[in-house]
SERO-4910 file (N, C-alpha, C, O; in steps of 0.05 Angstrom, whole numbers):
BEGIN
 pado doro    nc1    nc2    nc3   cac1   cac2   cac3    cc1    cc2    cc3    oc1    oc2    oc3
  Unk    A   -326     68     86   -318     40     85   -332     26     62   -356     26     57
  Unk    A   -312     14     51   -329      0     30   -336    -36     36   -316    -50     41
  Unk    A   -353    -44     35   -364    -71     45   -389    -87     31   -404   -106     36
  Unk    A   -385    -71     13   -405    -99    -20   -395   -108    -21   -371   -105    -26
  Unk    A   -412   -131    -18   -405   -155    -39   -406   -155    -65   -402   -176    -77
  Unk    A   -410   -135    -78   -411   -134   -110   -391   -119   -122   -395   -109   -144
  Unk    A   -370   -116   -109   -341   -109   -136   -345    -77   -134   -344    -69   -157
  Unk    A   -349    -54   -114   -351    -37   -117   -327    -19   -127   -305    -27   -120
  Unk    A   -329     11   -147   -305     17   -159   -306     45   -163   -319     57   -181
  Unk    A   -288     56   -143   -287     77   -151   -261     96   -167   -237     99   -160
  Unk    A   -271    104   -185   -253    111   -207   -246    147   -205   -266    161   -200
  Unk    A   -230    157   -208   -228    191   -211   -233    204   -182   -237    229   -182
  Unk    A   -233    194   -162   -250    207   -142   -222    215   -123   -203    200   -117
  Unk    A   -228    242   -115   -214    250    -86   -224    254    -61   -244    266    -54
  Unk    A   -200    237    -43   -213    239    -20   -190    249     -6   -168    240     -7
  Unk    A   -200    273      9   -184    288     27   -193    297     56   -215    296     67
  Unk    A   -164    309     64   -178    319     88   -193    302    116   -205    312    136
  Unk    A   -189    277    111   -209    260    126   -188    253    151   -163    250    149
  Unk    A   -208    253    179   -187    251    200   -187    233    209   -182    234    233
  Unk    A   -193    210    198   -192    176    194   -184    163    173   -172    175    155
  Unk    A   -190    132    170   -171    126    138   -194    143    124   -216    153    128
  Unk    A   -173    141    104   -180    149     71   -206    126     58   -229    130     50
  Unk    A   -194    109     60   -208     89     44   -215     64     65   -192     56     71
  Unk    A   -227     54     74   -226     26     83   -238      1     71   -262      0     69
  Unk    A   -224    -19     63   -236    -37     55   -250    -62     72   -237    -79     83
  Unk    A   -276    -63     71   -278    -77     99   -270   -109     93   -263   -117     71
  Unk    A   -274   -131    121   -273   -155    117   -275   -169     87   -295   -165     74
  Unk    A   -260   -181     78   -262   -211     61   -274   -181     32   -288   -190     14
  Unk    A   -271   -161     32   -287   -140     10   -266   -146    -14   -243   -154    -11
  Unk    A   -280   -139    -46   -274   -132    -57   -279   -110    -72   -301   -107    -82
  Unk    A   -255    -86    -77   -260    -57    -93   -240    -56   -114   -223    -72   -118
  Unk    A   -245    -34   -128   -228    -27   -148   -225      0   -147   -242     14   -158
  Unk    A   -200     11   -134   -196     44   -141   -172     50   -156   -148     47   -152
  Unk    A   -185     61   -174   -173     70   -208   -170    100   -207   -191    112   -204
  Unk    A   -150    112   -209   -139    134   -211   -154    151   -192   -171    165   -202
  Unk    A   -150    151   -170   -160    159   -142   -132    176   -133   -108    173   -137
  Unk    A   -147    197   -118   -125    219    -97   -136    213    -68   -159    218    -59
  Unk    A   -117    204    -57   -125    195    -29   -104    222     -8    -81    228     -2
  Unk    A   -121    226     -6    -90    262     15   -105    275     39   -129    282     38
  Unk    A    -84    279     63    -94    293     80   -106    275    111   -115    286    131
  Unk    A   -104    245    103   -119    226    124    -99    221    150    -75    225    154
  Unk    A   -115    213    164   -103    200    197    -85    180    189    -65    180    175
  Unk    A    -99    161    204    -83    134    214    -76    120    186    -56    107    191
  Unk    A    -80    118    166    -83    100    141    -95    116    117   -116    128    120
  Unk    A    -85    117     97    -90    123     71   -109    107     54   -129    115     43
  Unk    A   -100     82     53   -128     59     52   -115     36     70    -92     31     77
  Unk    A   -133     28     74   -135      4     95   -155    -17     82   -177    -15     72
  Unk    A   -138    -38     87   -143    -62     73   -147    -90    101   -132   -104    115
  Unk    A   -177    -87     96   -184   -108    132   -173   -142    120   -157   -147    102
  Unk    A   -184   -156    133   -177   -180    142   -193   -198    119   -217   -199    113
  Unk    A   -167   -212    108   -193   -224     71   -184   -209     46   -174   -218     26
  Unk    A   -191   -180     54   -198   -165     31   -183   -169      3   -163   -182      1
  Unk    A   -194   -158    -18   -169   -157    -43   -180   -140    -59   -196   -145    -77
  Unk    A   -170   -114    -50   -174    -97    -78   -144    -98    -89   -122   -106    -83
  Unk    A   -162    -81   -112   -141    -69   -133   -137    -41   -132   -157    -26   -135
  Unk    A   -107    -31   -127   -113     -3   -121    -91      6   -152    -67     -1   -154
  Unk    A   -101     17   -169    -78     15   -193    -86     50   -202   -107     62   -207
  Unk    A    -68     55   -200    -64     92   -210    -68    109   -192    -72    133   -198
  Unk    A    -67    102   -166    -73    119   -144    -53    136   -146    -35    137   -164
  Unk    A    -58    157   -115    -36    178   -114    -47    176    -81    -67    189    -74
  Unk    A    -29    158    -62    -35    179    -32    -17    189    -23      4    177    -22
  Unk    A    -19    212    -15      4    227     -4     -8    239     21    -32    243     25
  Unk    A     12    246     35     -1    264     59    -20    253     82    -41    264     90
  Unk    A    -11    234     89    -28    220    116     -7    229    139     12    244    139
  Unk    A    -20    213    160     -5    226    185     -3    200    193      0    199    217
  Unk    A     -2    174    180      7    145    188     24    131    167     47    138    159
  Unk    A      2    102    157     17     94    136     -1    102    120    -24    109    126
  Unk    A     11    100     84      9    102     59    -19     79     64    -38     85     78
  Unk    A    -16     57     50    -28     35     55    -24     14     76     -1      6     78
  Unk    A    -45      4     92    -44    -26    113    -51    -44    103    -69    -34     89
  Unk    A    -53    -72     97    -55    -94     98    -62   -106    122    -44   -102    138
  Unk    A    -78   -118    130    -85   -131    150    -98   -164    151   -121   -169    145
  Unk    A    -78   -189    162    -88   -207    161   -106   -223    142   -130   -228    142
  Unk    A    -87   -229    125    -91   -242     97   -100   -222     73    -99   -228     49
  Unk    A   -105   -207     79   -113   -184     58    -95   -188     28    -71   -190     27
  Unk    A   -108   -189     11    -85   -194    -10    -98   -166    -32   -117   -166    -48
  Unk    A    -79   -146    -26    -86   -130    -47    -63   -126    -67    -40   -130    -60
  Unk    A    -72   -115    -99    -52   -122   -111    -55    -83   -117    -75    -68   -120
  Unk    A    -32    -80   -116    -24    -51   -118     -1    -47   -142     19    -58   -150
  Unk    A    -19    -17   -149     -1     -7   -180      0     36   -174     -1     55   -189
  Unk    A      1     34   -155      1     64   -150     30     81   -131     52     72   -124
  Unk    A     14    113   -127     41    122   -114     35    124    -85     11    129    -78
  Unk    A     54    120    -68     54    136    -41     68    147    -36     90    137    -41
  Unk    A     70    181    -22     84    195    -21     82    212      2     60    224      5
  Unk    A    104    216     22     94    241     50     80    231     63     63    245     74
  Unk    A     81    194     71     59    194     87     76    188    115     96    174    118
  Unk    A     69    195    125     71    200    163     88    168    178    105    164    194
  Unk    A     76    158    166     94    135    182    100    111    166    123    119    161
  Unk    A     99     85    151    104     69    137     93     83    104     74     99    101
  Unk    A    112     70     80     91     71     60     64     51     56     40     55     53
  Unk    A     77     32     56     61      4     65     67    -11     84     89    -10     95
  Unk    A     46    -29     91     51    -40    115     39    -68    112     15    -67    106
  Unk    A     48    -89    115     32   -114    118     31   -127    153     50   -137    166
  Unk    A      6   -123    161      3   -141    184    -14   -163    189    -35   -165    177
  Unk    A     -7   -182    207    -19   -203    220    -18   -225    195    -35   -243    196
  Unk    A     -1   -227    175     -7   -247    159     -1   -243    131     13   -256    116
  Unk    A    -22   -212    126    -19   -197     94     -6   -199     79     17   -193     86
  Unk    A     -9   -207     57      3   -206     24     -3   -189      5    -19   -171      8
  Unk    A     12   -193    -22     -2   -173    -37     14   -172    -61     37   -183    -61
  Unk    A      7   -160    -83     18   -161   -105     27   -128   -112      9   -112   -118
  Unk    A     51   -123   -111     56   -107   -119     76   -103   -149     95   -118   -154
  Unk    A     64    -71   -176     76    -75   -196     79    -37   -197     63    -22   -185
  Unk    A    108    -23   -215    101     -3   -219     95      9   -194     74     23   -195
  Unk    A    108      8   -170     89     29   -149    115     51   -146    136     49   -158
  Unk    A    109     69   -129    129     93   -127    125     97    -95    103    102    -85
  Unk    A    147     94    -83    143    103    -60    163    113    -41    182    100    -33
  Unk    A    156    147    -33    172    157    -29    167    175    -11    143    179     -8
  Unk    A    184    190      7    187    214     25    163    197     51    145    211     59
  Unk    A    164    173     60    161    159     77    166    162    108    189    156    117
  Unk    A    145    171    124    179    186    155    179    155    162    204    151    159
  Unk    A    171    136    168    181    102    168    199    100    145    215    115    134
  Unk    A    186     66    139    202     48    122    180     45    103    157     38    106
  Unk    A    197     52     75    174     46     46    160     22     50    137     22     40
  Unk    A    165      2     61    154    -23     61    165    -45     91    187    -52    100
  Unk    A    131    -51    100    147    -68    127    126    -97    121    101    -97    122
  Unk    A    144   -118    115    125   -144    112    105   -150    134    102   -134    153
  Unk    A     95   -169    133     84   -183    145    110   -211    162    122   -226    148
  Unk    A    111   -211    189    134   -225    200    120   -255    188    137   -272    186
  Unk    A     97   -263    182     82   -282    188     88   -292    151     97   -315    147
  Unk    A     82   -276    130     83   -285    105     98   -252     88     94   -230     98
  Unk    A    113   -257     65    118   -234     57    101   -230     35     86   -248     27
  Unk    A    103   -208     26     82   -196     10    102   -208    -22    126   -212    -22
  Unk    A     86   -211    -44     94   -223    -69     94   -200    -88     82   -179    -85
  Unk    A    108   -206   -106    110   -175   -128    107   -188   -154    113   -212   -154
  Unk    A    100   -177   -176     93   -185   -197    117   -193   -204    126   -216   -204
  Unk    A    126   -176   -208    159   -176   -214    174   -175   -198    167   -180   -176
  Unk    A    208   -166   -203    227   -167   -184    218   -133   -177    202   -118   -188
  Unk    A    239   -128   -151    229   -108   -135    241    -77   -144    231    -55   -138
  Unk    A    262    -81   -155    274    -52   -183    258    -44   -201    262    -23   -214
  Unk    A    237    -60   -203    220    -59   -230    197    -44   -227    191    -21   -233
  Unk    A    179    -69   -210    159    -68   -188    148    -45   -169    127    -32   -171
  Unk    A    164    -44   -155    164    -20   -136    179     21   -140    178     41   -127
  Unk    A    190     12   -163    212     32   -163    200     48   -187    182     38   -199
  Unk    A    211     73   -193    209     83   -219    239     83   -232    252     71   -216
  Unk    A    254     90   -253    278     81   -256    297    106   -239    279    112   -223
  Unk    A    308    116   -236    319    138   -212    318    132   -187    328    150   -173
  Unk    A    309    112   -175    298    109   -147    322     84   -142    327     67   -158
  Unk    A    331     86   -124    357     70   -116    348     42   -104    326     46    -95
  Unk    A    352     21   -100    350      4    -86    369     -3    -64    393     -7    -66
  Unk    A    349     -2    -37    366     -9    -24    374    -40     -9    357    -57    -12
  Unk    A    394    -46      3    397    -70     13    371    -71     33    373    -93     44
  Unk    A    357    -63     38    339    -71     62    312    -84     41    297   -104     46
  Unk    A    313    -63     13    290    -74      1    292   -108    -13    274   -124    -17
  Unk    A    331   -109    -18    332   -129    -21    326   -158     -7    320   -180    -17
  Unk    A    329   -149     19    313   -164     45    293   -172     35    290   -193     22
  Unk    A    269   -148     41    247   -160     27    247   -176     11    241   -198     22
  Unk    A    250   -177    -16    249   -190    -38    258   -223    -32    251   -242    -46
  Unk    A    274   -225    -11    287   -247     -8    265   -254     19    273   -269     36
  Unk    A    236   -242     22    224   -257     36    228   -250     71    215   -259     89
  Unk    A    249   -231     71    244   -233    106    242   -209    114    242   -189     99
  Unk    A    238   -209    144    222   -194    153    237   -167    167    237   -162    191
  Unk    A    251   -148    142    268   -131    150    249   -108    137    242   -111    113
  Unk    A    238    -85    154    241    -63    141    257    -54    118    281    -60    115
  Unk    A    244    -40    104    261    -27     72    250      2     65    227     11     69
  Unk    A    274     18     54    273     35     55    279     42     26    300     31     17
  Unk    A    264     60      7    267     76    -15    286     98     -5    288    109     17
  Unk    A    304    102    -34    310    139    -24    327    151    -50    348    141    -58
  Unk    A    318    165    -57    320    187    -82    350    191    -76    363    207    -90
***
């Protein structure tokens, strides 16, 4: 769990195999994980507590047995990475969560690539073809939901 208060950052690092999250970001925390392999975790790939705001930009998680990434209750993380094979949502915003998403890839999801927050939707740098997609990756009407702010599950699909 990461829980400095001083901007902690981990760069290049793999974390696998773990039969809990991958990453946790604790309360109101700020991190920076920069080209990180997150694979092989439980419940959450990173988990983003209540406050938090990292930056997760060049990641790769794949292979959880839940969601990709959580958001939790205001959490505002701004994301630039991939999720892939993860077990249940790719992302997930709850109790409130936001977040900036640019450039992410997310795919082979057994949920929904993305489930807002019922309470606030999550914000994208850009529009959500751009943003979220690589160019090959279809958009669907559900993601368009999203984008338009409500609270519909969305689904990527090759």
């Amino acid at each position: 769990m990461l829980t400095s208060t001083r901007h902690p950052v981990l760069a290049r690092c793999t974390i696998e195999a773990v039969e809990r999250v991958g990453v946790t970001i604790g309360r109101e925390g700020i991190a920076l994980l920069r080209s990180c392999t997150v694979s092989g975790t439980g419940p959450h790939g990173i988990f983003a507590d209540h406050g938090s705001a990292p930056s997760i930009d060049g990641c790769r998680i794949e292979n959880t047995t839940g969601n990709g990434i959580t958001a939790r209750a205001a959490a505002e993380p701004r994301v630039s990475t991939t999720v892939t094979s993860a077990g249940g949502h790719g992302v997930t915003f709850q109790n409130g969560a936001g977040g900036a998403f640019e450039n992410c890839d997310i795919t082979g999801a057994a949920g929904s690539s993305a489930v807002p927050s019922r309470r606030r939707p999550a914000r994208t740098l850009s529009s959500w073809p751009a943003a979220c997609t690589n160019p090959g990756t279809r958009r669907s009407n559900a993601l368009q939901n999203l984008d338009q702010g409500m609270a519909k599950p969305a689904r990527l699909s090759r």
